[in-house]
C-alpha positions in Angstrom: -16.1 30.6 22.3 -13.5 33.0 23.9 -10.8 30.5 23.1 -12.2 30.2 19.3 -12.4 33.3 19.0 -8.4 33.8 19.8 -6.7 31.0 18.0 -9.0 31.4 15.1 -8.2 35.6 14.4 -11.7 36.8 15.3 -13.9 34.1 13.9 -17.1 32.5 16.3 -17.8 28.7 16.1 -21.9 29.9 15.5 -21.4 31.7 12.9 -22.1 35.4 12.9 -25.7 37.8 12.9 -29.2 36.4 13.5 -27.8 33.1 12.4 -25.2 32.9 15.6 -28.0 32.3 18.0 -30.1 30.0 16.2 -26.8 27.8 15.2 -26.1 27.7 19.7 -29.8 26.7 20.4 -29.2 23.6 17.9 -25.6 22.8 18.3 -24.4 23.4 14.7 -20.9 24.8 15.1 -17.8 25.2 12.7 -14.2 24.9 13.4 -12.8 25.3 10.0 -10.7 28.6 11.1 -8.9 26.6 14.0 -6.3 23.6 12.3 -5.1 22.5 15.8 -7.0 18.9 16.2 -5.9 19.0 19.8 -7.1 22.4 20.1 -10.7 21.6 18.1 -10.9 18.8 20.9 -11.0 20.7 23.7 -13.3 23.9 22.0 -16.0 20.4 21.5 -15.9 19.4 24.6 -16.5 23.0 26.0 -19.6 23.9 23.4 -21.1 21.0 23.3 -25.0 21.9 23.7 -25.5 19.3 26.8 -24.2 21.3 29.4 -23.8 18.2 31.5 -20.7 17.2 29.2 -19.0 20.2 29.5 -15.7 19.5 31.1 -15.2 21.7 34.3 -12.4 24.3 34.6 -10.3 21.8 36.1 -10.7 19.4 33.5 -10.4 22.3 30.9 -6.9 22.9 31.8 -6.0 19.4 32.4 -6.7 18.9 28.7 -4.0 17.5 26.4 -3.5 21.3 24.4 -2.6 23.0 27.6 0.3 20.1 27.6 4.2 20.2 26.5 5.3 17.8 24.2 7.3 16.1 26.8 3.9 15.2 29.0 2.4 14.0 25.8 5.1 11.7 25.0 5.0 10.5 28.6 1.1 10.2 28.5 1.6 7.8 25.3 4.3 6.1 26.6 2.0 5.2 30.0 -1.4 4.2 27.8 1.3 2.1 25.4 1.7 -0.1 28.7 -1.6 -1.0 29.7 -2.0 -4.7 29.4 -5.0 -4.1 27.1 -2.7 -2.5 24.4 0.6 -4.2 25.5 -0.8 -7.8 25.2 -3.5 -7.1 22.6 -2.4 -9.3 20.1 -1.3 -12.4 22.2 -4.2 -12.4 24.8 -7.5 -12.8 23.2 -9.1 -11.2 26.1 -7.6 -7.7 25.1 -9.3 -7.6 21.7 -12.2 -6.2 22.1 -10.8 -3.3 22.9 -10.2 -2.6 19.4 -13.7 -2.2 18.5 -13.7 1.0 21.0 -10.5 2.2 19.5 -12.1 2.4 16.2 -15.0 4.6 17.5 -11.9 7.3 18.8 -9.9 7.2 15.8 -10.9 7.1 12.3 -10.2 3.7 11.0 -7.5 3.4 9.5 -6.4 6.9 10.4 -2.4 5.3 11.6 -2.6 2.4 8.8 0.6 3.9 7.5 2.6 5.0 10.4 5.0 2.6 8.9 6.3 3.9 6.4 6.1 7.7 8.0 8.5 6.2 10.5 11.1 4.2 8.0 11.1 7.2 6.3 12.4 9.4 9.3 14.6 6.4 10.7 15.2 4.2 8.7 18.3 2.3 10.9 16.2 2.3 14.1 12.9 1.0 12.3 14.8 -1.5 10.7 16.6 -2.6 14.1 13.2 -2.5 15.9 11.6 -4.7 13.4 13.8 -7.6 13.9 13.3 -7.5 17.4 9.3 -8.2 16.7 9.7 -11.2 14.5 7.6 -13.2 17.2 5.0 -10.5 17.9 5.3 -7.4 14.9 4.3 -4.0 15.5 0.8 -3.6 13.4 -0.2 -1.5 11.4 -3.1 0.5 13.5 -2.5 2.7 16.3 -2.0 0.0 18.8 1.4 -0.9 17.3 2.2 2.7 16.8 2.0 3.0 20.6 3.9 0.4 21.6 6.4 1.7 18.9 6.6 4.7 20.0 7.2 3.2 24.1 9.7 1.0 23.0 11.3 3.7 20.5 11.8 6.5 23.4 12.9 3.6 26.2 15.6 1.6 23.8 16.6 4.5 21.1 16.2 7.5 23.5 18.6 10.2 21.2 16.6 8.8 17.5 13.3 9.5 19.5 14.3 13.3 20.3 15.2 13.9 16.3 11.9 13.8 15.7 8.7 15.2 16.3 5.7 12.9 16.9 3.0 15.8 17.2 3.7 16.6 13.9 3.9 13.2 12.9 1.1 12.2 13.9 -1.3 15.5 15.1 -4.1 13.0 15.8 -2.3 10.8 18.1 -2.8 12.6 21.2 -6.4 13.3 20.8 -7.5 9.9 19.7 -5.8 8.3 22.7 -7.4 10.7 25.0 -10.7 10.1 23.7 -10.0 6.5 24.2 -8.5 6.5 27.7 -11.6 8.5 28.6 -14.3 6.6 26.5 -12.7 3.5 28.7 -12.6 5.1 32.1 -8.8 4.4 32.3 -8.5 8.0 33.6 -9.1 6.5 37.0 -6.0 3.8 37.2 -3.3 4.6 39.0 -1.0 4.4 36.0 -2.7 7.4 34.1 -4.9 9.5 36.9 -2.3 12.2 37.0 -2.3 12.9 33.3 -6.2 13.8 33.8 -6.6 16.6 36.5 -4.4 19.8 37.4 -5.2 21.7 41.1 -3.4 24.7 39.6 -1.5 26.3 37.2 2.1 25.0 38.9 0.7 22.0 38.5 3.9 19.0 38.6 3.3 16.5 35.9 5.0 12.9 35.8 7.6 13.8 34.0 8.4 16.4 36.6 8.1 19.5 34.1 6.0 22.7 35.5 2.4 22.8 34.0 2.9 25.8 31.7 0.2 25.6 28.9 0.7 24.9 24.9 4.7 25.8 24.0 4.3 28.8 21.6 0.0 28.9 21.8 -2.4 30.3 23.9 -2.3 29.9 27.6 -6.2 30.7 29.3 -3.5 30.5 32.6 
């Protein structure tokens, strides 16, 4: 509520007067004064009216808003290799992982990441294209990940003229969600992105831990 109450100007999720404390005994909550989707994701998690699901400290700070955009980028770039996403349209077995995609992200939310990305580079997108004749990028979030992996490991300077967060400001969250709904946060490949022992904590990319660039930092 203290973190609502910072990044929203003075507002409370419950609603103010008599009402407040009957709004916290049922769970009915409002976020409309915070626009930060990353941010409304983490204020959830720590409100939600089973305290059981209420993320620890650790896990508070090891959320994706307390992240640069650099560890984000990595953090896509690592779920964008799992087989399940990597070989999910030529191994049958990997498909079903779409239906619990669907349940993070609003379907249809990245249907036109396409045409976002031929609009802010059109060369590259163009180049990478022809390069996916076999196997093309589709138009979900899937193949937005594995565009985006392929984008920042072949066409490193295009990928640093642009800015995915603002892109695509549901990204980060609905891959979260989805990395935790299917327990990846315990592989190897992804553990680190999940917990944070302090506030100098090292992330993958080897960039200090230092909260949201330009927002609050509970540090």
């Amino acid at each position: 509520m203290l973190t609502y109450y910072i990044l929203s100007g003075g507002h409370h999720p419950f609603g103010t007067g008599v009402e407040c404390e009957y709004n916290i005994y049922k769970g009915i909550y409002n976020m409309d004064h915070v626009q930060d989707v990353v941010a409304k994701d983490l204020i959830e998690r720590m409100i939600n009216e089973d305290p059981k699901k209420r993320p620890k400290v650790e896990e508070c700070l090891a959320h994706p808003y307390f992240w640069t955009n650099k560890r984000r980028i990595d953090f896509l770039q690592n779920v964008a290799n799992e087989k399940e996403i990597d070989k999910h349209y030529e191994d049958p077995d990997c498909q079903n992982v779409m239906a619990v995609w669907n349940q993070c992200a609003e379907d249809g939310l990245f249907s036109t990441w396409k045409d976002t990305m031929k609009d802010k580079l059109p060369v590259v997108f163009e180049e990478m294209e022809k390069w996916r004749k076999k196997f093309p990028y589709h138009d979900d979030g899937f193949g937005l990940l594995r565009f985006i992996r392929n984008l920042h490991q072949h066409h490193a300077d295009a990928a640093a003229d642009i800015d995915l967060m603002k892109m695509f400001p549901a990204l980060i969250v609905s891959v979260y969600k989805f990395t935790l709904n299917q327990g990846w946060n315990t592989r190897i490949t992804l553990e680190d992105f999940y917990f944070t022992k302090s506030a100098n904590h090292k992330d993958t990319s080897g960039s200090t831990f230092d909260g949201p660039p330009g927002k609050l930092s509970l540090l």
